[in-house]
N, C-alpha and C positions, 0 to 999 in steps of 0.2 A: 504494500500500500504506500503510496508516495505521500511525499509530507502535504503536497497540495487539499489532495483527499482526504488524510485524517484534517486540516483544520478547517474544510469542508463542512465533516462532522460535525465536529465540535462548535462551530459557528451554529449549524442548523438544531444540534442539541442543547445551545444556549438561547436560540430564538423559540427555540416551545419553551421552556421555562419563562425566559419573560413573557411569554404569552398567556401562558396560565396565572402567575403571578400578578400580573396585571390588571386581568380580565376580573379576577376576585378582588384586587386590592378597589377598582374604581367602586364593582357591587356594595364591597362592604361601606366603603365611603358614602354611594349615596342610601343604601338601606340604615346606615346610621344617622346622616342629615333625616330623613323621614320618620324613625324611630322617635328621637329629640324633642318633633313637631306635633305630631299625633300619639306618640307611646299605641302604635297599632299592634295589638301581637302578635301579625304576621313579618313586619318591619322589625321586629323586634329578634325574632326566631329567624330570620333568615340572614339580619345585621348577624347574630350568633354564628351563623352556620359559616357564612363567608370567613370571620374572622379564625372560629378554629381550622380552617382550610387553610389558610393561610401560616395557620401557628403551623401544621404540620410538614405544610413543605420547608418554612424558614427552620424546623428542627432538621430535615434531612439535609438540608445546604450548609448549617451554622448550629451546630448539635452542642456545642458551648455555648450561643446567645452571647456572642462577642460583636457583634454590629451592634446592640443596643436597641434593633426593633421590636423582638422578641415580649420584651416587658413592657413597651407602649402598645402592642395586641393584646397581650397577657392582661394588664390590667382595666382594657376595655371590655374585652371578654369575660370574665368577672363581674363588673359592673353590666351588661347585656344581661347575664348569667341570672341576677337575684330578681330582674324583672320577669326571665323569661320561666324560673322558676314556680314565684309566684301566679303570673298568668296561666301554667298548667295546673296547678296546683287549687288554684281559685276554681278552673272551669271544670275541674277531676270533683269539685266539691258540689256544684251545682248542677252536674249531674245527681249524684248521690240526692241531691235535696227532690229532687223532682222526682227520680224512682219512689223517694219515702211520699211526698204529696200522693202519687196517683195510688201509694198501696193505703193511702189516711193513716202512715203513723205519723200525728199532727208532731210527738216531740220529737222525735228524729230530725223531723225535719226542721223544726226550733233551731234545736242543737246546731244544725249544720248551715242554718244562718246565719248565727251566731261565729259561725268558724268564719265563712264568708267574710262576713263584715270585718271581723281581726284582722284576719287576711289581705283583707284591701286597703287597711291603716297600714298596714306593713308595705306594701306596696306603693304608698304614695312616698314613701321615706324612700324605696329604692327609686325611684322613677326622678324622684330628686337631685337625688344622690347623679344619678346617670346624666341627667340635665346639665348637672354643675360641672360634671369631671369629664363625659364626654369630649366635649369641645374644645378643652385642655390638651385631650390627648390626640384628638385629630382634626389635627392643622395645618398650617404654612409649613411650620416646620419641621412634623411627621412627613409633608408631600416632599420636602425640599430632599429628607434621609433618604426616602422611599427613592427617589430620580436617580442620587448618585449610589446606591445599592444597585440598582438595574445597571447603569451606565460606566460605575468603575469595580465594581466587585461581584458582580454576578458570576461571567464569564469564571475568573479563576474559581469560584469551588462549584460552580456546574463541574467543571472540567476532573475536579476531585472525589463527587458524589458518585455513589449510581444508588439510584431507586429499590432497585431489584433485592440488593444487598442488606438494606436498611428493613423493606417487608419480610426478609427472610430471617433478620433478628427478631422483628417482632413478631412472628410466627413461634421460633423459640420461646419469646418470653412465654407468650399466651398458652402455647403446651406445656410450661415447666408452671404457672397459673392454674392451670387447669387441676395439673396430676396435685400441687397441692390441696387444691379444693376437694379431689375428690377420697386425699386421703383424711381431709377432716370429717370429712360425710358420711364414712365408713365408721366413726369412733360414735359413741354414744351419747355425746351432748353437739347433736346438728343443728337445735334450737338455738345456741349459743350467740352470742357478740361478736367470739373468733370468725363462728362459720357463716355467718349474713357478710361482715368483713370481706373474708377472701371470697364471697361472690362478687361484692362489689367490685372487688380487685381485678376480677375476670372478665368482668361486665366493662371495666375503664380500660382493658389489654384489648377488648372484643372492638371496642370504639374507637381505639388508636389504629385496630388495622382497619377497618371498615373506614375511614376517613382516610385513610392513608392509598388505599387502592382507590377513592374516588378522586380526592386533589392531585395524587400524581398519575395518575391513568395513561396520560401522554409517555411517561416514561418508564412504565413496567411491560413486562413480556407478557405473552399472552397469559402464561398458565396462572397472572394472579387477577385478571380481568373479573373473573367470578367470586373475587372475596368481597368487596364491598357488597353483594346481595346474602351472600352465606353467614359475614362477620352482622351483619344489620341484623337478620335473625335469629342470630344468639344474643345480640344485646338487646333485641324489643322481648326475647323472653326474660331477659338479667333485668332489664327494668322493670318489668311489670312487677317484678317481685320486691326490686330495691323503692319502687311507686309507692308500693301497698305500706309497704317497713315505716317510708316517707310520712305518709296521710298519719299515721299512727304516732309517730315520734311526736310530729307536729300539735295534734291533739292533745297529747302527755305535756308536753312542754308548753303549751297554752294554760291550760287544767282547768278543773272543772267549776271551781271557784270564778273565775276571770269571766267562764262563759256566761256563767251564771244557770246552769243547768244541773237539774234532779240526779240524785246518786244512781238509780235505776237507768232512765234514760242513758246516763254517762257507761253505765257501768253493759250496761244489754249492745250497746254501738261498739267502745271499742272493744268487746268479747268477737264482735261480728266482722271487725278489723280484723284482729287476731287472725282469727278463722280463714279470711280472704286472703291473708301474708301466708298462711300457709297452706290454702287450696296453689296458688301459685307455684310455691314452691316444689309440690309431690307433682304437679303437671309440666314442670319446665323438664325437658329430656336434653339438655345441653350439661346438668352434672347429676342423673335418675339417682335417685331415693334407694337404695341397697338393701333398707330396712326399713320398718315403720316407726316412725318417731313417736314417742312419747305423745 
């Protein structure tokens, strides 16, 4: 191969990087200008998506976060993060209120107005919070890093990456992930803080490749093309269950005092949480059940 040819290459495998790169960085930019103005939660969830796409290619090119952009995504994403939170979390609850309305259990569905409403004070605090630091962090001066990252520093660690290499580490983690998960699920306390943990653990390994095969796509080989649909449904089964754990903690850590709701009601709801964190659980087939849990 003559040198003309590889830097051929290498020019054409540094123009799809900045292509993909770009194509997300303008997305996120204007789904976060729209975000700011409406707080929509589709603007909101997509401002999210674009920017952890973003986080994950900037880890495969700069896997130390030595350019400095890494933490001005980082902590917009974060900020994104407790609105887009809160917004599932809010609309996860009024469904809940409405199955209880049309079954007439009139305090269920109290109860879980009541969550609502908490819910949506805490929400005006993060939507705040995202208003004020937003625009802080993307600016003039993020656009001016963003231009000479593309234009003097791209090129050299394109040239030192490759994609392929990177999905096939974290293929490793996520099976060395797993085999731990599944030797805590074998041992007799499954119920446990350890073992909800190392799902979540599996469920965040499941979400790094599954974003990882879609933001670099451009740059993997074929055989990893069908991870981003296979890693997505092992994490929409790892959430459902990390969801349920979610809906429950939240409730506990509000309490039943605050809500101002009956020991009974309190106590018959999150029994029926309970119950759903662990219908979840015995039906996800991404780490099966070995044994019957307590």
């Amino acid at each position: 191969m003559t040198v003309e040819v590889m830097k051929e290459r290498q020019l054409t495998k540094t123009r799809q990087w900045e292509q993909a790169l770009n194509l997300l960085y303008i997305d996120f930019w204007d789904y976060c200008h729209d975000a700011i103005s409406k707080f929509d939660d589709e603007d909101i969830h997509q401002a999210r998506v674009n920017c952890r796409k973003l986080l994950t290619l900037l880890s495969i090119l700069d896997p130390g976060h030595t350019l400095g952009l890494y933490p001005l995504f980082e902590k917009a994403q974060k900020r994104l993060g407790k609105v887009r939170d809160a917004d599932v979390l809010i609309e996860s609850f009024k469904t809940k209120r409405k199955h209880a309305k049309e079954n007439g259990d009139t305090k269920t569905a109290e109860l879980l107005k009541a969550v609502i409403d908490h819910q949506k004070d805490k929400r005006k605090t993060y939507r705040k919070k995202l208003a004020d630091e937003l625009p802080k962090l993307i600016n003039e001066d993020l656009d001016e890093k963003w231009k000479a990252f593309l234009s003097e520093q791209l090129e050299a660690l394109v040239a030192k990456k490759d994609a392929n290499v990177v999905m096939r580490e974290l293929e490793v983690a996520y099976e060395q992930k797993k085999k731990a998960c599944k030797a805590i699920f074998r041992g007799q306390d499954a119920e446990s803080e350890a073992a909800f943990d190392s799902l979540h653990e599996l469920r965040m390994a499941a979400k790094e490749l599954r974003y990882t095969a879609s933001a670099a796509s451009f740059a993997l080989n074929q055989k990893f093309h069908a991870h981003e649909e296979i890693y997505k449904q092992i994490q929409d089964q790892l959430g459902l269950i990390n969801d349920k754990r979610l809906w429950l903690e939240t409730l506990n850590a509000i309490g039943r005092e605050e809500l101002n709701v009956g020991k009974k009601t309190w106590n018959t709801f999150t029994e029926q949480l309970k119950t759903e964190v662990l219908d979840a659980l015995h039906q996800n087939d991404v780490i099966p059940l070995t044994h019957q849990m307590k």
